[in-house]
C-alpha beads as a LAMMPS data file, in Angstrom:
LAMMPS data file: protein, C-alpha beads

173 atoms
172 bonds

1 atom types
1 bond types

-500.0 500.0 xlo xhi
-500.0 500.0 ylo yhi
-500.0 500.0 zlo zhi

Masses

1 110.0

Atoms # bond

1 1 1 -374.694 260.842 -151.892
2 1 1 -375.713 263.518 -149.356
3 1 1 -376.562 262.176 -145.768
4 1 1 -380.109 263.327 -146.406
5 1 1 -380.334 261.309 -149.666
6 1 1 -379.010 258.167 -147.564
7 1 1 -381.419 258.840 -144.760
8 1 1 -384.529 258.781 -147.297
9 1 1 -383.072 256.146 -149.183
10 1 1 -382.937 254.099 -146.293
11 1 1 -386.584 254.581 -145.572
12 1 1 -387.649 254.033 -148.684
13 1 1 -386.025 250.321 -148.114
14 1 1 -387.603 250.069 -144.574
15 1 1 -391.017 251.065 -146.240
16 1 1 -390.403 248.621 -148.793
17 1 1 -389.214 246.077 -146.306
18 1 1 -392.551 246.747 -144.641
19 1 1 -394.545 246.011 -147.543
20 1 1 -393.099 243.275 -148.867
21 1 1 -391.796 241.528 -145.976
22 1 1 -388.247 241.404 -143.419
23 1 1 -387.212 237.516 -144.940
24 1 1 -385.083 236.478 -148.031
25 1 1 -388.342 236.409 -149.914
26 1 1 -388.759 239.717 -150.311
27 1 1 -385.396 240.563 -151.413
28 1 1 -385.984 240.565 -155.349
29 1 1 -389.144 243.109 -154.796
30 1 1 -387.255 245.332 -152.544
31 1 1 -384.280 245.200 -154.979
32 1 1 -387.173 246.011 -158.070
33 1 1 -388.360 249.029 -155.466
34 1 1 -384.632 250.203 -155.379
35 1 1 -384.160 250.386 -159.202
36 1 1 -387.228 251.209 -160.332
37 1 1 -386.721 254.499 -158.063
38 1 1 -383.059 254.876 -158.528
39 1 1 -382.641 253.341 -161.540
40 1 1 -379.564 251.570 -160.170
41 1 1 -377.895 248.735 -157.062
42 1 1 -375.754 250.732 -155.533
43 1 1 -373.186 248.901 -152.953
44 1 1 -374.445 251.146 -149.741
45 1 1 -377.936 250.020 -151.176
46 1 1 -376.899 246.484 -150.941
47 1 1 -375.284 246.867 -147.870
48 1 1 -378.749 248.461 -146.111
49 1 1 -380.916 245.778 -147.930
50 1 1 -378.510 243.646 -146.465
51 1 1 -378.641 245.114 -142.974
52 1 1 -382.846 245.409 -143.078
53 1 1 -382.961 242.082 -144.593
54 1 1 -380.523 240.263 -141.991
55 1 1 -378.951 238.791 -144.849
56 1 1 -375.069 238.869 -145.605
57 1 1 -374.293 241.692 -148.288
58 1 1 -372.898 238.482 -150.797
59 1 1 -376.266 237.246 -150.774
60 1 1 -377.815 240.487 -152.275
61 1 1 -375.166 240.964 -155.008
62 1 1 -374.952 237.550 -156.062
63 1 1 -378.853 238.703 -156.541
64 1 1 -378.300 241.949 -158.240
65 1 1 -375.299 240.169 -160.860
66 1 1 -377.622 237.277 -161.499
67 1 1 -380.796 239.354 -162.407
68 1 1 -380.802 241.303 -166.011
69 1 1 -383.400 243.528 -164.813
70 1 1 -381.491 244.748 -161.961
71 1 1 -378.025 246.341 -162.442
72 1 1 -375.180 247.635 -160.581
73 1 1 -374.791 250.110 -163.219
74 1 1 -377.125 253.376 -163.239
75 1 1 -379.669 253.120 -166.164
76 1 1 -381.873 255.202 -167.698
77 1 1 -384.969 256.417 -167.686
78 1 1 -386.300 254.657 -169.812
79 1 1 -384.579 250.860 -170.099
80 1 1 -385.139 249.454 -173.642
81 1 1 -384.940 245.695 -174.065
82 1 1 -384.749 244.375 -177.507
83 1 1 -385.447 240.378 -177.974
84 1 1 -383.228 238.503 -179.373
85 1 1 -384.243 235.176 -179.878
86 1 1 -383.885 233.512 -182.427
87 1 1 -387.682 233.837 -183.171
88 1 1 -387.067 237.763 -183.315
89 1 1 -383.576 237.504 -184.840
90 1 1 -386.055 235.804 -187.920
91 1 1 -388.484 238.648 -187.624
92 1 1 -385.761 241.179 -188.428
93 1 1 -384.896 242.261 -184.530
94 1 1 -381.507 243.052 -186.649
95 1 1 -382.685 245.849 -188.203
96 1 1 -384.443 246.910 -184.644
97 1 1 -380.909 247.029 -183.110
98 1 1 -379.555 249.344 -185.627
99 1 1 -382.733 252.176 -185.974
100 1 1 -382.275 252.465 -182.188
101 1 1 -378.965 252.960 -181.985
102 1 1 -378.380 255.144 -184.971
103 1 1 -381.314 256.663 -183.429
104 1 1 -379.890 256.730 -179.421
105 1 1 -376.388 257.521 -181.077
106 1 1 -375.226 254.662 -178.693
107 1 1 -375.190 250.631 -178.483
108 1 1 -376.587 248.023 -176.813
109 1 1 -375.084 247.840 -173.041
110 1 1 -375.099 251.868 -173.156
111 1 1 -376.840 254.578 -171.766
112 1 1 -377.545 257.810 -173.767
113 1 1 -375.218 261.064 -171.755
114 1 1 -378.133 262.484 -170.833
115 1 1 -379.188 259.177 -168.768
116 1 1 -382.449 259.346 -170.293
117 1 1 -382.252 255.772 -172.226
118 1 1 -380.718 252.429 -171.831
119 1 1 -380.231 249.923 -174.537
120 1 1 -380.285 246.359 -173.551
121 1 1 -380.626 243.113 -174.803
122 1 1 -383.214 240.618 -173.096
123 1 1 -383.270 236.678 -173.892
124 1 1 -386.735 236.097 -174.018
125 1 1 -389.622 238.760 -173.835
126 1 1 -392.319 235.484 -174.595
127 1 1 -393.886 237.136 -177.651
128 1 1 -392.468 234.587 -180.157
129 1 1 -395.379 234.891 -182.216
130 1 1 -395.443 238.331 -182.869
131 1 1 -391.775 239.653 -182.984
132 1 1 -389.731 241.918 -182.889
133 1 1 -390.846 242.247 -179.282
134 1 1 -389.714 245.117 -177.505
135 1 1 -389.860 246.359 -173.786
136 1 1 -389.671 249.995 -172.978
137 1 1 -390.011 250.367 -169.304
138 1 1 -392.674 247.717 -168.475
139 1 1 -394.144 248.201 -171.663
140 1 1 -394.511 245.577 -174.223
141 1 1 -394.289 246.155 -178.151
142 1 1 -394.867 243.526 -180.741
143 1 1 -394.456 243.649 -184.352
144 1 1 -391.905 246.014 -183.945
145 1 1 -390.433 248.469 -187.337
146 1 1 -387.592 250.991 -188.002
147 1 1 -390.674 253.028 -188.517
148 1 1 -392.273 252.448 -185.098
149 1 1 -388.874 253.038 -183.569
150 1 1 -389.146 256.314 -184.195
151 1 1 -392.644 256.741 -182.923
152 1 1 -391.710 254.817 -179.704
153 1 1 -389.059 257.027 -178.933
154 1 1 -390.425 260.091 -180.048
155 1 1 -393.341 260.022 -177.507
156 1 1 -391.166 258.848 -174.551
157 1 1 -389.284 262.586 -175.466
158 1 1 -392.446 263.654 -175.350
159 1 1 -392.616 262.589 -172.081
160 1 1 -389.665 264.103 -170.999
161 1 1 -391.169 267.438 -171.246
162 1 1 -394.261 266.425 -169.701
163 1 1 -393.661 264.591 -166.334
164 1 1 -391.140 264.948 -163.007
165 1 1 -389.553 261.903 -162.545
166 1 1 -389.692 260.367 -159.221
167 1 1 -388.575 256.762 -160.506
168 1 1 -392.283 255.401 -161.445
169 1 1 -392.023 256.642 -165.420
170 1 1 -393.134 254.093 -167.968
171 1 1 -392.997 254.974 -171.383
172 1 1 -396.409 256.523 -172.097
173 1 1 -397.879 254.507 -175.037

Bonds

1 1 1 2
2 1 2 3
3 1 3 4
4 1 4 5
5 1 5 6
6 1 6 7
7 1 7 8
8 1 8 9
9 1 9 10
10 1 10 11
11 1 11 12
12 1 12 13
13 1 13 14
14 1 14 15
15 1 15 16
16 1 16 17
17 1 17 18
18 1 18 19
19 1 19 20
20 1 20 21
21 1 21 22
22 1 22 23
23 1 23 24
24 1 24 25
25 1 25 26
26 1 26 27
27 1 27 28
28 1 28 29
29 1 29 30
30 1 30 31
31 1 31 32
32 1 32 33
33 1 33 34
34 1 34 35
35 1 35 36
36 1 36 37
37 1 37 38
38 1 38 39
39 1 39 40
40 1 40 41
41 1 41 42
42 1 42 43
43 1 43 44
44 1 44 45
45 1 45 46
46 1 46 47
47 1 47 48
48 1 48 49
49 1 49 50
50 1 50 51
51 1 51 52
52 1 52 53
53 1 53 54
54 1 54 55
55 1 55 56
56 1 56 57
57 1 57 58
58 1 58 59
59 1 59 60
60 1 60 61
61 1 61 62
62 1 62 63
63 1 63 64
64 1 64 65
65 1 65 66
66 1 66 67
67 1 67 68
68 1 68 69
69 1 69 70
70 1 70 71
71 1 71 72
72 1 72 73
73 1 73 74
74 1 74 75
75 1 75 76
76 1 76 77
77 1 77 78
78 1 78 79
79 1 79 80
80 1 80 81
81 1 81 82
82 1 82 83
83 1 83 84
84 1 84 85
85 1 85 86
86 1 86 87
87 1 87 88
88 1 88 89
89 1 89 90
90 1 90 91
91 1 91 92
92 1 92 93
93 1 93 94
94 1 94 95
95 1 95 96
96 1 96 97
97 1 97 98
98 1 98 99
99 1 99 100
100 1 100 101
101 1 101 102
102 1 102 103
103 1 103 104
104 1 104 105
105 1 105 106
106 1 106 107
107 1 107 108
108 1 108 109
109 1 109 110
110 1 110 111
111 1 111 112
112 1 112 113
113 1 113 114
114 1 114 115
115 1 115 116
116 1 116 117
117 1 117 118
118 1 118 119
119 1 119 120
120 1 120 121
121 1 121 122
122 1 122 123
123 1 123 124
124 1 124 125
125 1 125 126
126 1 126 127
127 1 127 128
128 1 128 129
129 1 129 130
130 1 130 131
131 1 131 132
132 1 132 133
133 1 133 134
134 1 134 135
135 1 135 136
136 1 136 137
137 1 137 138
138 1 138 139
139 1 139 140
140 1 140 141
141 1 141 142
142 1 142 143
143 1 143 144
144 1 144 145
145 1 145 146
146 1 146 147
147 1 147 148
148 1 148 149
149 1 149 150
150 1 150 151
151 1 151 152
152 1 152 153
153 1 153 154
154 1 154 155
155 1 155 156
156 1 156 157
157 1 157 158
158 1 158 159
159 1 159 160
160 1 160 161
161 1 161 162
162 1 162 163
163 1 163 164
164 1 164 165
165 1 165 166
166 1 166 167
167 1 167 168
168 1 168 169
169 1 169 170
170 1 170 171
171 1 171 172
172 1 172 173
């Protein structure tokens, strides 16, 4: 990371730290900030967070390796959680799995080369009643087929094309 990056990095975390607040509580939204922009914890991250925080470093990663949603890993663009409850698992979230990885060419706990898309699994997405639920981004889809797979990720291509990145892309359904 250039010095530059590090310098605007760490006032994106003071401006964050400034919105949210400068006590423990507003560790998890600064932390969301951080990889919703960067798509990733990184340990100078936790180490600033840390510093603007007044917190001990430990505290923020036992944060970041709690949390699903945050990762130490770099993700991609766009983060898709599949359900896999056992009230999805009955809806055929099975068959989910496989489209998107034959489909992504990778598997769950991966991240396509071109760091576009993330595969992940999430415990609960609350839409028991109308699974397979899926997340894309902060996105919610319900009812979820190999057919709509294809639509899904098809548009956030689409997308691809369509929009600069500056760590705020949702999938655009």
């Amino acid at each position: 990371m250039l010095v530059s990056e590090r310098e605007q990095l760490r006032e994106n975390i003071e401006q964050w730290v400034a919105q949210y607040g400068s006590d423990r509580s507003a560790l998890i939204p600064v932390l969301q900030e951080v990889q919703r922009k960067y798509h990733h914890i990184s340990e100078y991250v936790m180490q600033v967070v840390a510093d603007t925080l007044n917190i001990h470093p430990v505290e923020v990663y036992g944060v970041v390796s709690f949390y699903s949603f945050i990762g130490l890993r770099p993700k991609g663009r766009f983060i898709i959680r599949l359900c896999r409850t056992i009230s999805c698992a009955m809806q055929g979230n099975n068959r989910i799995a496989r489209q998107l990885e034959n489909d992504l060419g990778i598997h769950f706990g991966e991240t396509t080369p071109d760091g576009n898309f993330t595969l992940e699994w999430a415990n609960c997405l609350g839409m028991c009643d109308r699974g397979p639920a899926m997340l894309v981004n902060d996105r919610i889809f319900t009812q979820v087929t190999p057919e709509s797979v294809h639509e899904i990720l098809d548009e956030c291509r689409k997308a691809f094309g369509a929009h600069t990145f500056q760590g705020e892309e949702t999938c655009p359904l």
